[in-house]
One Martini backbone bead per residue (centre of mass of N, CA, C, O) as a GRO file, in nm:
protein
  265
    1UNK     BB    1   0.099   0.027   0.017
    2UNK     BB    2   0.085   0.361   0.013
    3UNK     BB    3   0.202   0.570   0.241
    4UNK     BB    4   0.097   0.802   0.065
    5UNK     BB    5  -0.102   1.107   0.031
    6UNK     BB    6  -0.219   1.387  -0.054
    7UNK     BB    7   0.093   1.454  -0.205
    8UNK     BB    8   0.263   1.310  -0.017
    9UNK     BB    9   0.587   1.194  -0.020
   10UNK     BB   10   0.807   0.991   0.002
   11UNK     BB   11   1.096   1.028   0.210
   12UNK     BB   12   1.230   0.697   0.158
   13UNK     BB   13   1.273   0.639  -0.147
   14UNK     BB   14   1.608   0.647  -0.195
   15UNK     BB   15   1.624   0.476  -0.012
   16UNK     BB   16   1.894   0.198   0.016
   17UNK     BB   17   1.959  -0.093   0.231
   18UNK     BB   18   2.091  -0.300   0.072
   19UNK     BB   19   2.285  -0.133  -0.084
   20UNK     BB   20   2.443  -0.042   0.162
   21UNK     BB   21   2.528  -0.302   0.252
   22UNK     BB   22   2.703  -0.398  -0.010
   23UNK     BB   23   2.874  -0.170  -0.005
   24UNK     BB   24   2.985  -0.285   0.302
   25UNK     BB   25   3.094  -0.568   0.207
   26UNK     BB   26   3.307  -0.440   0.005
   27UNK     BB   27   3.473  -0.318   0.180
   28UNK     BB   28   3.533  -0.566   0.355
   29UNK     BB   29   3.703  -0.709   0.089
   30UNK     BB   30   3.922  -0.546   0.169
   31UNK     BB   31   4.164  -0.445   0.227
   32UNK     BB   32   4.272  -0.233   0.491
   33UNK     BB   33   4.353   0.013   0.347
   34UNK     BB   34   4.104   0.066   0.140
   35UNK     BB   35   3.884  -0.029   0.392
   36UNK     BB   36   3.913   0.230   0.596
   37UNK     BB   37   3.805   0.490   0.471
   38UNK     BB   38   3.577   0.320   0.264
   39UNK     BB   39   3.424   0.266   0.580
   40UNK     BB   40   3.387   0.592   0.614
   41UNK     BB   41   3.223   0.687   0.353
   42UNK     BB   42   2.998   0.472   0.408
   43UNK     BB   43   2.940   0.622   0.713
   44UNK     BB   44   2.812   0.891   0.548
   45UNK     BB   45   2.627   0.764   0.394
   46UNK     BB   46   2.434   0.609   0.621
   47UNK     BB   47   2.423   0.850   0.754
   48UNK     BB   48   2.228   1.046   0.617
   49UNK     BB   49   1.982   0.819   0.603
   50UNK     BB   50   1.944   0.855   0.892
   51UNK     BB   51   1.839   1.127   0.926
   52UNK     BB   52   1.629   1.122   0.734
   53UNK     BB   53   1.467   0.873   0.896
   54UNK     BB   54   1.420   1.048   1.153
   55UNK     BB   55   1.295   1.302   1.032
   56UNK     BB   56   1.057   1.134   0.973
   57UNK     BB   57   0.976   1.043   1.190
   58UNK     BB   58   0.941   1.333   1.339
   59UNK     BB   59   0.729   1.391   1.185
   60UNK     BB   60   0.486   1.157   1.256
   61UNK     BB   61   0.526   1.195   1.575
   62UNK     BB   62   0.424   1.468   1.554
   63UNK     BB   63   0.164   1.456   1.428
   64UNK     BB   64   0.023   1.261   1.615
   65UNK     BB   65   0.041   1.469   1.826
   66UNK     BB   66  -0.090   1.750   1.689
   67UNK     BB   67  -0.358   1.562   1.509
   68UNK     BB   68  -0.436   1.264   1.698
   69UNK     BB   69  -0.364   1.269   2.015
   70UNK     BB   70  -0.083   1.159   2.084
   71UNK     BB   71   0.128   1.046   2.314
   72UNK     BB   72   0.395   1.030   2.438
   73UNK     BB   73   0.357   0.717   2.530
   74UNK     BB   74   0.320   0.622   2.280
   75UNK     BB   75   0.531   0.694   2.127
   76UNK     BB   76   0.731   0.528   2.285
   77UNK     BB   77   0.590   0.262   2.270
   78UNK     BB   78   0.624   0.240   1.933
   79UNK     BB   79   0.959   0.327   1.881
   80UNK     BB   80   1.070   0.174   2.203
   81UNK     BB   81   0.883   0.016   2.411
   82UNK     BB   82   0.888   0.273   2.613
   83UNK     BB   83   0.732   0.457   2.814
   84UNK     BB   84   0.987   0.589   2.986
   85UNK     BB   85   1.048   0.753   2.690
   86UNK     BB   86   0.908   1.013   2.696
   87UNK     BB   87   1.050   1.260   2.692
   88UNK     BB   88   1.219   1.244   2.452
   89UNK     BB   89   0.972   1.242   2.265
   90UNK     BB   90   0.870   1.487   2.332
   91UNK     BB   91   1.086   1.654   2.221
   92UNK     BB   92   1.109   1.557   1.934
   93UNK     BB   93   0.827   1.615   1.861
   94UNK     BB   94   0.822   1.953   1.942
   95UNK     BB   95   1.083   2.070   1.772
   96UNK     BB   96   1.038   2.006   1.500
   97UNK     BB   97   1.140   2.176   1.210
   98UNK     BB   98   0.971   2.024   1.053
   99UNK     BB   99   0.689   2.074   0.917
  100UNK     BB  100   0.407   1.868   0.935
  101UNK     BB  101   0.178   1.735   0.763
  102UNK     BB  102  -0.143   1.788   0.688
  103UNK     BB  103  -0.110   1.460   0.587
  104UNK     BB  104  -0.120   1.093   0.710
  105UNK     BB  105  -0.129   0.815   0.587
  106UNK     BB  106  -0.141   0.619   0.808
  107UNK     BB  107   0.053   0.729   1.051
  108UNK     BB  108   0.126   0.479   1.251
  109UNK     BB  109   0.246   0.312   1.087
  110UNK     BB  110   0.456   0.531   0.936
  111UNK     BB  111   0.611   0.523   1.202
  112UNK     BB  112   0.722   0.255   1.196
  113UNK     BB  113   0.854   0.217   0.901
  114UNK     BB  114   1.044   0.441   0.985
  115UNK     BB  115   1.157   0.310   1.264
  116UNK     BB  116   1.273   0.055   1.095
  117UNK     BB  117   1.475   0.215   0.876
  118UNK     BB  118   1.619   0.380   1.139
  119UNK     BB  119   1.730   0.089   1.282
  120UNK     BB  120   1.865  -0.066   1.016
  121UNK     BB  121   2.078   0.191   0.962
  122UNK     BB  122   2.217   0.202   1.270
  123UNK     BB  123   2.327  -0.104   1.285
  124UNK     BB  124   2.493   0.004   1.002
  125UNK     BB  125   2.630   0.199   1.124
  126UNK     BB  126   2.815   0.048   1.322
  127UNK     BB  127   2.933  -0.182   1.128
  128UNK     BB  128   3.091   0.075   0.970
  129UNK     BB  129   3.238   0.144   1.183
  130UNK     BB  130   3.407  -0.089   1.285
  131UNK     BB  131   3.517  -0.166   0.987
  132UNK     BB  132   3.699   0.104   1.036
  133UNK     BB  133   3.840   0.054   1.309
  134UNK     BB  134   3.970  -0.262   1.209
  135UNK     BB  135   4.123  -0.133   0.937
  136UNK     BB  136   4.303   0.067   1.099
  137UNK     BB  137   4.432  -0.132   1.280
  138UNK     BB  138   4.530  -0.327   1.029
  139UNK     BB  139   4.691  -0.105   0.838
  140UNK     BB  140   4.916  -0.133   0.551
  141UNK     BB  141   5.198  -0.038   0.372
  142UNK     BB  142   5.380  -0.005   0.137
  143UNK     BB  143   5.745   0.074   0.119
  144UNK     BB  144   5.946   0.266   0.007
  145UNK     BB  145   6.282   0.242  -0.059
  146UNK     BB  146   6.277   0.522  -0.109
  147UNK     BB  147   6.312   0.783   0.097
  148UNK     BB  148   6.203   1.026  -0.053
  149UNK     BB  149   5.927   0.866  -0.126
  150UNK     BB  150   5.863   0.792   0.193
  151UNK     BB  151   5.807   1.048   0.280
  152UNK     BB  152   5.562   1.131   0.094
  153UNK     BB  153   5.438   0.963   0.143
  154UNK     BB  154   5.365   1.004   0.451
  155UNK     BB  155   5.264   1.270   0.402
  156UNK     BB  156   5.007   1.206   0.277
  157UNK     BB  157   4.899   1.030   0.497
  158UNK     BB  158   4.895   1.259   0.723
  159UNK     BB  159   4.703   1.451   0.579
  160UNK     BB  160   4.453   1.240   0.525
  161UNK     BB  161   4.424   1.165   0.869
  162UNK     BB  162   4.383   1.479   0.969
  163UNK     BB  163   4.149   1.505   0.797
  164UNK     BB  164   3.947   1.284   0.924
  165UNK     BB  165   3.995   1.368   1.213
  166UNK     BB  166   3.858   1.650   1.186
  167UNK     BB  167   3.584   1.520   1.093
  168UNK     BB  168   3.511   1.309   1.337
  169UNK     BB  169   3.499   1.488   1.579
  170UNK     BB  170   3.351   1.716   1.518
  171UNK     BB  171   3.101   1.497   1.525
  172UNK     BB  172   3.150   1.446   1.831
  173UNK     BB  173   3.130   1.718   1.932
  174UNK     BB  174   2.866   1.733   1.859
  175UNK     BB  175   2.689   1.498   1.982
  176UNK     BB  176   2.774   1.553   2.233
  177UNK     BB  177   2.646   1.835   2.270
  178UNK     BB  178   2.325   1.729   2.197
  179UNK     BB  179   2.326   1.601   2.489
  180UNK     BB  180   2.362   1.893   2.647
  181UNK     BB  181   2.145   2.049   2.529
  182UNK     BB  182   1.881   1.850   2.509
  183UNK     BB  183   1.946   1.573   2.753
  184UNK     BB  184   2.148   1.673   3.017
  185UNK     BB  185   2.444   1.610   2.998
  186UNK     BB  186   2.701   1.630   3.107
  187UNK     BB  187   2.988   1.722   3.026
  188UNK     BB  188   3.229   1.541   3.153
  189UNK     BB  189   3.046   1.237   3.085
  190UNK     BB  190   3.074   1.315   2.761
  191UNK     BB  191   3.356   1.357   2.752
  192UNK     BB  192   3.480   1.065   2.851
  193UNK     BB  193   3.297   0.919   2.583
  194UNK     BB  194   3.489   1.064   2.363
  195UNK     BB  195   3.759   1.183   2.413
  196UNK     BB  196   3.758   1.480   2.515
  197UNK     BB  197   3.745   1.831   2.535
  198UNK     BB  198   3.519   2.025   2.685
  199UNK     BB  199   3.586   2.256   2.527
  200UNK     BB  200   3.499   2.100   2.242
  201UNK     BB  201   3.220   2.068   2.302
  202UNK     BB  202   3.128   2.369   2.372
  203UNK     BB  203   3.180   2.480   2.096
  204UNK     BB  204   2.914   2.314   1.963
  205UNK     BB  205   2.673   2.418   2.061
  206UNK     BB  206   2.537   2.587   1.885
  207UNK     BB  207   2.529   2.332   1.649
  208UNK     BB  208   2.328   2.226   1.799
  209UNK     BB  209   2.084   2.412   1.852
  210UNK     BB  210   2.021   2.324   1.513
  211UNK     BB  211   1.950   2.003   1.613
  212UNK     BB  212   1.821   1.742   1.653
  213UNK     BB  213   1.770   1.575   1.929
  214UNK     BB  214   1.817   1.278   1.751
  215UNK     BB  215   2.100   1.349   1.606
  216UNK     BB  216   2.218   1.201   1.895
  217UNK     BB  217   2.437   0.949   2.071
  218UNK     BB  218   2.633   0.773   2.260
  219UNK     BB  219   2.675   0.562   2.035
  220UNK     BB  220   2.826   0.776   1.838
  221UNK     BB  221   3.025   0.872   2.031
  222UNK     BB  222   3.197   0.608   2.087
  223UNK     BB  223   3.244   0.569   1.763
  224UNK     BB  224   3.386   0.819   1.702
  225UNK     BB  225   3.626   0.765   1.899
  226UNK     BB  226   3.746   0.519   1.770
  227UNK     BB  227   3.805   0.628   1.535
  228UNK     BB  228   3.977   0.862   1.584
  229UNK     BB  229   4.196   0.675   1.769
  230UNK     BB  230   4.302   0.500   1.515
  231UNK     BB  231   4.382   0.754   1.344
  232UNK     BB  232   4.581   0.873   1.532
  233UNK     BB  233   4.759   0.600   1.531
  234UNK     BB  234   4.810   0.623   1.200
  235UNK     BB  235   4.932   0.911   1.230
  236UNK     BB  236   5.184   0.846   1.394
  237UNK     BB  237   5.289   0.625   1.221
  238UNK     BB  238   5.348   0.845   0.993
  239UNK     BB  239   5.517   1.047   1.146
  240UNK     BB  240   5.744   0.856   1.181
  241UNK     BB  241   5.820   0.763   0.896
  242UNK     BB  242   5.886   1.071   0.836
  243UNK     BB  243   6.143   1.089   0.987
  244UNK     BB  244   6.299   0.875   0.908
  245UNK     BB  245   6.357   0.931   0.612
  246UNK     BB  246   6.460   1.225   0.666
  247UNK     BB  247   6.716   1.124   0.814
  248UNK     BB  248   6.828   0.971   0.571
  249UNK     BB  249   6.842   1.192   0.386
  250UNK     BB  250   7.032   1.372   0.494
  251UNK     BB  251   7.241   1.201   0.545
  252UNK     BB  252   7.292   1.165   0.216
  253UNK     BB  253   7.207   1.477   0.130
  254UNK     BB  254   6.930   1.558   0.035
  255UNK     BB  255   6.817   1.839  -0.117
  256UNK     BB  256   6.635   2.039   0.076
  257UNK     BB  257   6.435   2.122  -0.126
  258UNK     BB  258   6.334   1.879  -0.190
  259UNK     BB  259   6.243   1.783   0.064
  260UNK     BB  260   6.028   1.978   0.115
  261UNK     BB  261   5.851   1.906  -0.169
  262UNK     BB  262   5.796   1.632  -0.054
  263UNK     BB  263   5.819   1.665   0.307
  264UNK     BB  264   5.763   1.953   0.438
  265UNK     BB  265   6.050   2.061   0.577
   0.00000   0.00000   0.00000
């Protein structure tokens, strides 16, 4: 049955978890150097349809809350089970940025339908950070014999590292602040699960509080905290690979302008 009516488009129309899944299969079955930021890349496209299903679902939850007077513990034992996660969906139900449509066909349904996309979603989104964590903590590369070459390539791959690094943080501690600002968690608490710097937290508040707040949870948190954490040591590794290159280069006698060009020196 057509899940909207009165030309109301569906709004998951687009989402194919089958493809996503298929995505992270095939990343799953590369190499370690290959598959490690490939299946970052994919836990970006997983996430964005997973945000997509959220706001989808928070559509249908507010309107069945302000035009068919559905409570918010109906509403909570709807999405999760759990009527004593009232306060939690009361807030999502309320804030919902996108104005609900002005009818929703079979709106009850159309919510369960939602929230089984965005937890299909959600899951597959987990194991695409994991297999992301894995195959960092796994990752080698073949090593240039020639050391001007190996300075090169490990500088390469060292900004490569610092980029990925500094998007996923920036996520986590925007992630980390949505928690903070929308459903009270203390800030120390928030830290010590993101492993940041409550400073860096705090710096996110203004742009968690334009997003909704199902848009974080802790366990995205944590996911994203490990990936970080292993960007970061495969960062440290291949800094120090690009020193030692660096000074056998100098040993060598390697013209300094050249060493500049090649390893940033």
């Amino acid at each position: 049955m057509d899940a909207t009516r009165a030309g109301v488009s569906d709004p998951l129309a687009h989402i194919d978890v089958s493809r996503l899944r298929s995505d992270l299969a095939a990343v799953q079955s590369l190499g370690t150097s290959g598959g490690a930021f490939g299946a970052c890349a994919v836990s970006a496209e997983i996430r964005q349809a997973y945000r997509t299903a959220l706001q989808a679902r928070d559509e249908a939850a507010s309107y069945l809350h302000g035009s068919r007077d559905w409570s918010t513990e109906d509403l909570a034992e709807a999405i999760c089970g759990h009527r004593e996660h009232e306060r939690r969906v009361r807030l999502v139900a309320e804030w919902t940025a996108t104005p609900a449509p002005q009818h929703l066909y079979d709106a009850g349904h159309e919510l369960l339908r939602r929230q089984q996309v965005a937890s299909a979603l959600r899951d597959l989104l987990s194991a695409a950070r994991a297999t992301a964590v894995r195959k960092l903590r796994e990752a080698e590369l073949v090593l240039p014999a020639d050391p001007l070459e190996r300075a090169h390539k490990a500088q390469d791959v060292v900004r490569f590292c610092a980029y990925h690094f500094d998007t996923v943080a920036a996520n986590r501690n925007l992630y980390a602040a949505n928690l903070v600002v929308h459903h009270d968690w203390e800030l120390d608490e928030i830290a010590e699960v993101a492993d940041a710097e409550p400073q860096a937290i705090e710096d996110a508040y203004e742009a968690a509080r334009a997003h909704p707040p199902s848009d974080a949870d802790s366990r995205s948190v944590r996911e994203l905290a490990e990936i970080a954490a292993a960007i970061a040591v495969r960062q440290r590794h291949w800094e120090a690979v690009r020193r030692e290159a660096i000074a056998e280069c100098l040993a060598a006698g390697v013209d300094a302008d050249l060493l500049a060009a090649h390893a940033g020196v």
